[in-house]
N, CA, C and O atoms as a GROMACS GRO file, in nm:
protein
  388
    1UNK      N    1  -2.511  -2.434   6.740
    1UNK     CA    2  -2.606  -2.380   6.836
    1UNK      C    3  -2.598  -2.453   6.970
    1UNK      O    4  -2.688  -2.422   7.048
    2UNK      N    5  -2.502  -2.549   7.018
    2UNK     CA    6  -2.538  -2.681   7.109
    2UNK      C    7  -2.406  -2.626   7.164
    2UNK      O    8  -2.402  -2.616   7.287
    3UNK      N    9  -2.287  -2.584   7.088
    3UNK     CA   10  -2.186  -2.605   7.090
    3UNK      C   11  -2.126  -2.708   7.111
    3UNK      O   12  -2.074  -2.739   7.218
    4UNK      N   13  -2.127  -2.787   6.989
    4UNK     CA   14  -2.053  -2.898   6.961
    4UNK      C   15  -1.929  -2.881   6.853
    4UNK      O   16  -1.920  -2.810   6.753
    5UNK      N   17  -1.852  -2.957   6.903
    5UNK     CA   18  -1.729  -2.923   6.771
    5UNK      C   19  -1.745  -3.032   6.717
    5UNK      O   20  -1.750  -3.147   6.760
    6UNK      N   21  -1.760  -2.957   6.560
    6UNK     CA   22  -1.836  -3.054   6.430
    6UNK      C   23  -1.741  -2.976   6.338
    6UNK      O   24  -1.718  -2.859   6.308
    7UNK      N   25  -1.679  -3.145   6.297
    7UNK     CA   26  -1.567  -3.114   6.142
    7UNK      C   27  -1.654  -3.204   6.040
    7UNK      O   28  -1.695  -3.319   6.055
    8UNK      N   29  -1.670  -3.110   5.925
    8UNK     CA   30  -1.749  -3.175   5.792
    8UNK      C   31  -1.644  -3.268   5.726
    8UNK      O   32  -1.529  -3.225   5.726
    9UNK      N   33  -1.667  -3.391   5.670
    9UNK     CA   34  -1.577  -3.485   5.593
    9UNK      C   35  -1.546  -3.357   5.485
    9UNK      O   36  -1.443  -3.290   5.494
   10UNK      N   37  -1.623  -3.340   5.408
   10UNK     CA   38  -1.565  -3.248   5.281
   10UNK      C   39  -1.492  -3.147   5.307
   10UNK      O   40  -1.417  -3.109   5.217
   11UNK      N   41  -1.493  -3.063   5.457
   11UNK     CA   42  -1.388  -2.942   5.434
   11UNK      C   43  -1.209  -3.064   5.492
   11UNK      O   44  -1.095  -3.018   5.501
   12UNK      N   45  -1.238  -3.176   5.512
   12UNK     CA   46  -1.125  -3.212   5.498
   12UNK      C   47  -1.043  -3.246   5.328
   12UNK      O   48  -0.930  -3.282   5.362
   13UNK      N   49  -1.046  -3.249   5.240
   13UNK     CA   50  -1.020  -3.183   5.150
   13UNK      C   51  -1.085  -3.343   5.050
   13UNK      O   52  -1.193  -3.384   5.092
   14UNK      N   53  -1.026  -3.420   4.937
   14UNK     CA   54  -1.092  -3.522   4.871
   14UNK      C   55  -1.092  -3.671   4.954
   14UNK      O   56  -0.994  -3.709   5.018
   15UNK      N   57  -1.191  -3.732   4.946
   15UNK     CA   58  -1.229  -3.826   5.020
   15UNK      C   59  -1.159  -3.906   5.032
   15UNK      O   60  -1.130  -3.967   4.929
   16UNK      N   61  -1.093  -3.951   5.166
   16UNK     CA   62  -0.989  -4.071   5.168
   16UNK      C   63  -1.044  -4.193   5.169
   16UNK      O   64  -0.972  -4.293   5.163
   17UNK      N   65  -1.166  -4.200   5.176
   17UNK     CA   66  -1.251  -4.291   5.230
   17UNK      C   67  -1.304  -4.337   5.379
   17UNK      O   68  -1.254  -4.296   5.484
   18UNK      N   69  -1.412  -4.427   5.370
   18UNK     CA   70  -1.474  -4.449   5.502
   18UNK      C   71  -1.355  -4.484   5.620
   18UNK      O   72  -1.323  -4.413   5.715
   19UNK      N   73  -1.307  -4.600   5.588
   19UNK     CA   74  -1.202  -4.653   5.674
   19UNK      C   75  -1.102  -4.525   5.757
   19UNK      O   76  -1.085  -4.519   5.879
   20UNK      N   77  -1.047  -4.431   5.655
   20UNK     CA   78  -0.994  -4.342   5.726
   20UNK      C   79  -1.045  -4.261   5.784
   20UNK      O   80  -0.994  -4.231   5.891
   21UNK      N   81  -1.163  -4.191   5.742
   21UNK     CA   82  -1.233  -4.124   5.835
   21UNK      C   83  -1.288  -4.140   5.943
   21UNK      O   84  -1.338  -4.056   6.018
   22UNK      N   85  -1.277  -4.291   5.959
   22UNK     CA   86  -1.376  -4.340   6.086
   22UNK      C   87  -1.240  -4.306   6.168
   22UNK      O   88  -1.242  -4.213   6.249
   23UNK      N   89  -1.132  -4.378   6.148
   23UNK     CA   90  -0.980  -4.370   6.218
   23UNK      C   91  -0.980  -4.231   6.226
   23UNK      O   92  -0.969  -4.206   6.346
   24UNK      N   93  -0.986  -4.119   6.159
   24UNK     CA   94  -0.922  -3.995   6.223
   24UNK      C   95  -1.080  -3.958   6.334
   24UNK      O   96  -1.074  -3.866   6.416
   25UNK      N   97  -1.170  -4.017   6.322
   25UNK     CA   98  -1.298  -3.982   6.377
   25UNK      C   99  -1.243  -4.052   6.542
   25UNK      O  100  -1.271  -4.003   6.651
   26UNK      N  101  -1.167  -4.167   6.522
   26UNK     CA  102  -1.140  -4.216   6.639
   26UNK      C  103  -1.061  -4.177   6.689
   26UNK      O  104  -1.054  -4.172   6.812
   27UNK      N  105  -0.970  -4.136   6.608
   27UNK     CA  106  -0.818  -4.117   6.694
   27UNK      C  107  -0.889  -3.994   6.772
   27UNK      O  108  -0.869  -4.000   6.893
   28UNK      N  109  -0.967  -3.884   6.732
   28UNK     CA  110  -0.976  -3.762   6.809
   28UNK      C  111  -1.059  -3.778   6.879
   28UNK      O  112  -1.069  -3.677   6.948
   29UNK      N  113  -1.160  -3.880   6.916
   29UNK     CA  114  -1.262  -3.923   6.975
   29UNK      C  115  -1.379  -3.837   6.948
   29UNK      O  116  -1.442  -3.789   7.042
   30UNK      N  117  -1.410  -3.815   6.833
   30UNK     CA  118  -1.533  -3.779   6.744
   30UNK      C  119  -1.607  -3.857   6.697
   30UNK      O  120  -1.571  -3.935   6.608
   31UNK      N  121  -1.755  -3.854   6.758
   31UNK     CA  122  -1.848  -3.955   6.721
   31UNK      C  123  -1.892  -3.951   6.507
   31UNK      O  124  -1.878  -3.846   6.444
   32UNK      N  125  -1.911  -4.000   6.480
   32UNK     CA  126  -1.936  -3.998   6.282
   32UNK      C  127  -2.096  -3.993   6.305
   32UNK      O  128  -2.160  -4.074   6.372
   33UNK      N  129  -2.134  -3.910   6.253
   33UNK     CA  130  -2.255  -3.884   6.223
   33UNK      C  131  -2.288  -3.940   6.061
   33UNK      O  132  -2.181  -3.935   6.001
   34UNK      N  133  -2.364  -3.975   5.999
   34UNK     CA  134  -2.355  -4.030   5.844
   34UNK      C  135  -2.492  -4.088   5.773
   34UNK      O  136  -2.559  -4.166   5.841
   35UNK      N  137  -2.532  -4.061   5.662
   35UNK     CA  138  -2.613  -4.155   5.594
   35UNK      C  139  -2.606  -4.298   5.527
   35UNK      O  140  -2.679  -4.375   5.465
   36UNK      N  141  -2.461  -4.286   5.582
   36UNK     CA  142  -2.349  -4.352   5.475
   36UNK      C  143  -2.414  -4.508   5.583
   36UNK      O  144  -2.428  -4.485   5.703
   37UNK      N  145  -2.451  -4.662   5.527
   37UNK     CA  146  -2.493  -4.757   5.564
   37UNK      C  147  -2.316  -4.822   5.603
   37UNK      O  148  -2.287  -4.877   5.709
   38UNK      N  149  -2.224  -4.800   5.495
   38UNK     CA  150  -2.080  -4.847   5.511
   38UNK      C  151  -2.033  -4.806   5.634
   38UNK      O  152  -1.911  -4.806   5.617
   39UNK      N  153  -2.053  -4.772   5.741
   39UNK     CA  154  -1.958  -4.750   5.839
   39UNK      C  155  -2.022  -4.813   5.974
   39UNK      O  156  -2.010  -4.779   6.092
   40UNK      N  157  -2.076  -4.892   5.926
   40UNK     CA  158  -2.189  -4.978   6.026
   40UNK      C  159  -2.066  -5.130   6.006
   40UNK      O  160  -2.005  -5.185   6.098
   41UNK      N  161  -2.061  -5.160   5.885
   41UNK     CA  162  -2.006  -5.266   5.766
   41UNK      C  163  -1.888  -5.244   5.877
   41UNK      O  164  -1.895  -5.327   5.967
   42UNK      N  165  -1.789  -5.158   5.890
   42UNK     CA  166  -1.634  -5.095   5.952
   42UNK      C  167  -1.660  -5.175   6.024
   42UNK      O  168  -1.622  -5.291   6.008
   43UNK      N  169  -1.742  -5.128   6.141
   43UNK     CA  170  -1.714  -5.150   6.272
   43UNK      C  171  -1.808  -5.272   6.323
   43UNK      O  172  -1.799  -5.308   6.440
   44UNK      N  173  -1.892  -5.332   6.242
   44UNK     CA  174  -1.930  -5.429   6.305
   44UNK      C  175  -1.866  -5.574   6.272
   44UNK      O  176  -1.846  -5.662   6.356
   45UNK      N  177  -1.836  -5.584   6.125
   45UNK     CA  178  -1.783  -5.705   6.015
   45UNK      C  179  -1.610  -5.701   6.018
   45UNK      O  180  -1.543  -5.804   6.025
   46UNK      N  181  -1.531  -5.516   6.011
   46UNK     CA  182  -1.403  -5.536   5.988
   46UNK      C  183  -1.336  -5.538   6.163
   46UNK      O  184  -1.219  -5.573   6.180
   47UNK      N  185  -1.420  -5.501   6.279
   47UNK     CA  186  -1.411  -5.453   6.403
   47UNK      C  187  -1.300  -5.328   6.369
   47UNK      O  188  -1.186  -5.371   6.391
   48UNK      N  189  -1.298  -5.236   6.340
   48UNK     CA  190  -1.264  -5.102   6.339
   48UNK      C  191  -1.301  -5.041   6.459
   48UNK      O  192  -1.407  -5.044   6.522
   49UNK      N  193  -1.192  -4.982   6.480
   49UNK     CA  194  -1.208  -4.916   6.640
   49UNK      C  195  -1.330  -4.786   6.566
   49UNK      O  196  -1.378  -4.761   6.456
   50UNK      N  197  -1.338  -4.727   6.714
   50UNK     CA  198  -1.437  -4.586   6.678
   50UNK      C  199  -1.494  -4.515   6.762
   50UNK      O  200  -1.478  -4.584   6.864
   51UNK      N  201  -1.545  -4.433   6.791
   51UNK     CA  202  -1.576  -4.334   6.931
   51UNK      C  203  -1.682  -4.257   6.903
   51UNK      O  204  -1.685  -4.134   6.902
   52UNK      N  205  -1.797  -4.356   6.875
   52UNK     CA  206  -1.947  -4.325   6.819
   52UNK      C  207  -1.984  -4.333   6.732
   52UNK      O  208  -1.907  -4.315   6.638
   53UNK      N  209  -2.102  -4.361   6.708
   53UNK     CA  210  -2.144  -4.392   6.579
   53UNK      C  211  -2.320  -4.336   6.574
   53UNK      O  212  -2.397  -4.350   6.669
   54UNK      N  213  -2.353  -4.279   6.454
   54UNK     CA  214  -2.502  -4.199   6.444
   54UNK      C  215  -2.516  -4.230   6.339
   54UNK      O  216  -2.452  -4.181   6.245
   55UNK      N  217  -2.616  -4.333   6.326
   55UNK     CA  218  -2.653  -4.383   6.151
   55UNK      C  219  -2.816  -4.305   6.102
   55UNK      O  220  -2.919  -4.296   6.167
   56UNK      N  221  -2.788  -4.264   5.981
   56UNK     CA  222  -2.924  -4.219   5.953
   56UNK      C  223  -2.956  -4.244   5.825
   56UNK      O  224  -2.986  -4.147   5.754
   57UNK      N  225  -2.955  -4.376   5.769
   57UNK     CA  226  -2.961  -4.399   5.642
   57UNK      C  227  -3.092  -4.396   5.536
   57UNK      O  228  -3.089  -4.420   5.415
   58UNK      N  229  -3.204  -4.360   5.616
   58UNK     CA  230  -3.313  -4.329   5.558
   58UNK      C  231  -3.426  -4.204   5.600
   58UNK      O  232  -3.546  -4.189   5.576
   59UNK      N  233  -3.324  -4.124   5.675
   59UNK     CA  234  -3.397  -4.019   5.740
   59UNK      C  235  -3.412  -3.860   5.634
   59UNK      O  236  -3.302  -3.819   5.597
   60UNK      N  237  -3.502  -3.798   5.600
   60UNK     CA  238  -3.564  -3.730   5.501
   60UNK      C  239  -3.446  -3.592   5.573
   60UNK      O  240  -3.424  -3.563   5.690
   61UNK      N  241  -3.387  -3.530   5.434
   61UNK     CA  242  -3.277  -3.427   5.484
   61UNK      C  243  -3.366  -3.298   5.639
   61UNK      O  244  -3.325  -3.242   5.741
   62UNK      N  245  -3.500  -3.312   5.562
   62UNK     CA  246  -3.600  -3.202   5.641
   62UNK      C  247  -3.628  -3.270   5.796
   62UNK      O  248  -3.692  -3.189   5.862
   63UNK      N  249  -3.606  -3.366   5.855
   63UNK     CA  250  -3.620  -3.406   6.006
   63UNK      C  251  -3.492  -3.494   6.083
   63UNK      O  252  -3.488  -3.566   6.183
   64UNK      N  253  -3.381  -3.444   5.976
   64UNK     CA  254  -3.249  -3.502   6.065
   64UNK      C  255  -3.164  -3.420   6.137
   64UNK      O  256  -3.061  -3.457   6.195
   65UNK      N  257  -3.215  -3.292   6.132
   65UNK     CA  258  -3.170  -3.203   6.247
   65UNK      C  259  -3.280  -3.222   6.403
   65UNK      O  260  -3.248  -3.227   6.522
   66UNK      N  261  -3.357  -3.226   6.364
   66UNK     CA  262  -3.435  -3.224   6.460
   66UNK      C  263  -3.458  -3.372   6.537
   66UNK      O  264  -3.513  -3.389   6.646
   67UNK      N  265  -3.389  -3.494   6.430
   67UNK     CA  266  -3.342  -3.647   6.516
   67UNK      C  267  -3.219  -3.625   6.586
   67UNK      O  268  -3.204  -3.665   6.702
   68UNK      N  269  -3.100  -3.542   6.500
   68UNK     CA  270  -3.028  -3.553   6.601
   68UNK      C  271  -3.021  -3.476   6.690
   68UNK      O  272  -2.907  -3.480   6.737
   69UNK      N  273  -3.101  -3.386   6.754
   69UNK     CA  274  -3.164  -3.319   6.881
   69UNK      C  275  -3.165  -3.387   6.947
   69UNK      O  276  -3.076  -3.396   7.031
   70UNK      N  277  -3.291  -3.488   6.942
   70UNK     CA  278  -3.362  -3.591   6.992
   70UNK      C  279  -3.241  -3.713   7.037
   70UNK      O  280  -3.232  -3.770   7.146
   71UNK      N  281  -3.174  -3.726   6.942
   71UNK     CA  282  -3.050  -3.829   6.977
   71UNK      C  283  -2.925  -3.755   7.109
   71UNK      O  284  -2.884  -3.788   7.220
   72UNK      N  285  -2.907  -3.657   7.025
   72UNK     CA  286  -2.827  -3.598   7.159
   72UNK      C  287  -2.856  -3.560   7.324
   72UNK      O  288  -2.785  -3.551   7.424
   73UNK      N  289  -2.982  -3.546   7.297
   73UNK     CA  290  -3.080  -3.496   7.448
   73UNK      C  291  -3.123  -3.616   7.486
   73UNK      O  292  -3.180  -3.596   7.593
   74UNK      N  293  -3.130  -3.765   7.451
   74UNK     CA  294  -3.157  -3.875   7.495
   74UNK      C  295  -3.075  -3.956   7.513
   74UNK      O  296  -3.087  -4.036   7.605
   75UNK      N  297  -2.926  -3.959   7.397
   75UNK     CA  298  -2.870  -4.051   7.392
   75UNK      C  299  -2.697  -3.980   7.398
   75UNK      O  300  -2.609  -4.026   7.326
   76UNK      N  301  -2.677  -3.898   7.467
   76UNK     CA  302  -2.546  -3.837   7.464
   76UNK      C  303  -2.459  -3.931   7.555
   76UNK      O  304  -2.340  -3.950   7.528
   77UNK      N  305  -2.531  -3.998   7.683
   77UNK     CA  306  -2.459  -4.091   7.763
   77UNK      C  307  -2.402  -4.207   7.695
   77UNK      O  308  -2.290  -4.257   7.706
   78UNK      N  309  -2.503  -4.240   7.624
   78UNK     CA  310  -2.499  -4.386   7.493
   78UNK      C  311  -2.399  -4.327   7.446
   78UNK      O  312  -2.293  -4.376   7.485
   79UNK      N  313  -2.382  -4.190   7.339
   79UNK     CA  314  -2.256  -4.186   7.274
   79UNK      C  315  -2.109  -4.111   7.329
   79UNK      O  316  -2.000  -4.087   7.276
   80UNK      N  317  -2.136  -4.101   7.391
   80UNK     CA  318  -1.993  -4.153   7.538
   80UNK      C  319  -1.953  -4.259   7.572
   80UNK      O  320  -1.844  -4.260   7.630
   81UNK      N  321  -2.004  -4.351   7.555
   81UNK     CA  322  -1.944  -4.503   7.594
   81UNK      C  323  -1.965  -4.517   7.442
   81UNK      O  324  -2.016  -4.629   7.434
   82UNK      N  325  -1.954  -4.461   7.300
   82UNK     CA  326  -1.919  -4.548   7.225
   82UNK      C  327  -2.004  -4.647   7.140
   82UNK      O  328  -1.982  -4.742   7.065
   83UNK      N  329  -2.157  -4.550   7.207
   83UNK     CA  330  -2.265  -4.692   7.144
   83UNK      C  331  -2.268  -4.639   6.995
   83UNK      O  332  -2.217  -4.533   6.959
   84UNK      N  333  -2.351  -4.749   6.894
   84UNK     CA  334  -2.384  -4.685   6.774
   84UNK      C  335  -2.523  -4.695   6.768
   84UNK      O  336  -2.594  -4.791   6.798
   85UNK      N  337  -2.558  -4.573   6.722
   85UNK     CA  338  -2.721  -4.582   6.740
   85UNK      C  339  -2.748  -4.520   6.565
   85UNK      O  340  -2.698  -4.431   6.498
   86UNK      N  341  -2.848  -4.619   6.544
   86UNK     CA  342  -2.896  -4.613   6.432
   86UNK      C  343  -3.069  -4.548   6.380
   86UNK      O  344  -3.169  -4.615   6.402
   87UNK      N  345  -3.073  -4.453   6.331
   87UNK     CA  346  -3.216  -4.438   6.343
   87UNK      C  347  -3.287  -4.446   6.215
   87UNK      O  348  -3.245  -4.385   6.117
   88UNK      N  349  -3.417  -4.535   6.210
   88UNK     CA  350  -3.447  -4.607   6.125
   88UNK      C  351  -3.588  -4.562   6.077
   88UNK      O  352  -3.618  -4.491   6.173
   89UNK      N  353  -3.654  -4.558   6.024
   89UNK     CA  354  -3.834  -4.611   6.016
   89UNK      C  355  -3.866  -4.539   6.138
   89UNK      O  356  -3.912  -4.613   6.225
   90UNK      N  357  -3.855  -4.404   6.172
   90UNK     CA  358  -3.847  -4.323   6.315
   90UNK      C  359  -3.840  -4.389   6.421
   90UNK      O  360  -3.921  -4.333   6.494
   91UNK      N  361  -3.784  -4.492   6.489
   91UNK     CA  362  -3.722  -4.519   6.563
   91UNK      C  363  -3.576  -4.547   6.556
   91UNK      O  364  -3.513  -4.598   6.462
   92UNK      N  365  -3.523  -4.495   6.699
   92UNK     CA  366  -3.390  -4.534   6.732
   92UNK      C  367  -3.400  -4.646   6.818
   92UNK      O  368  -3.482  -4.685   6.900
   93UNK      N  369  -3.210  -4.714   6.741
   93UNK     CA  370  -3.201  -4.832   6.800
   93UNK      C  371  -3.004  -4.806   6.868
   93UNK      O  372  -2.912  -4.777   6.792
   94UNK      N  373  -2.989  -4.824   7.001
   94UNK     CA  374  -2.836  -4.810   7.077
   94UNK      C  375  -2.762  -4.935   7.102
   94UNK      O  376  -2.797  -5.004   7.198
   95UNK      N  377  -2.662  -4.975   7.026
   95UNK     CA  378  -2.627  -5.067   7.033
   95UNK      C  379  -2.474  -5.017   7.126
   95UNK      O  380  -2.390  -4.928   7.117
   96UNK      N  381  -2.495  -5.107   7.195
   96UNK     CA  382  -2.335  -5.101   7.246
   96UNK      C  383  -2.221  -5.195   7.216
   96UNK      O  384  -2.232  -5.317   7.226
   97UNK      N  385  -2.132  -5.143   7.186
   97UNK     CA  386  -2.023  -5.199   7.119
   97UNK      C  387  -1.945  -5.282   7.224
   97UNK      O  388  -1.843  -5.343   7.191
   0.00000   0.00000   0.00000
């Protein structure tokens, strides 16, 4: 509806895992959207390159469309330079890498 080009991990076919997905997420410069807490682990502990990051590891399936609204209409500049923003306990937090 935004027109964003959005590739689902699963229609890429069985899971190669985090590590690679973050890499093909980077190589094409596609920010990772995820519930997944491990790709925080990538890029902050292994320094894994990456070209955005949207953490939502405790956000209820029924108000994470409507955070990442809120994330994109506030924080689209943030994820252009690459920040990772994590949203938590309903607040967001933009870290820049």
């Amino acid at each position: 509806m935004r027109n964003h080009d959005v590739i689902l991990g699963a229609d890429l076919g069985p899971d190669p895992g985090d590590d690679v997905l973050l890499g093909l997420a980077s190589a094409e410069a596609r920010v990772v959207v995820t519930i997944d807490t491990d790709f925080g682990d990538l890029v902050f502990r292994r320094g894994l390159d990456h070209a955005g990051l949207v953490r939502l590891p405790d956000v209820r399936v029924q108000v994470r469309i409507a955070l990442m609204a809120e994330v994109l209409d506030r924080h689209s500049d943030d994820l252009a330079a690459r920040a990772i923003i994590t949203v938590r306990g309903g607040r967001i937090r933009v870290t820049r890498s």
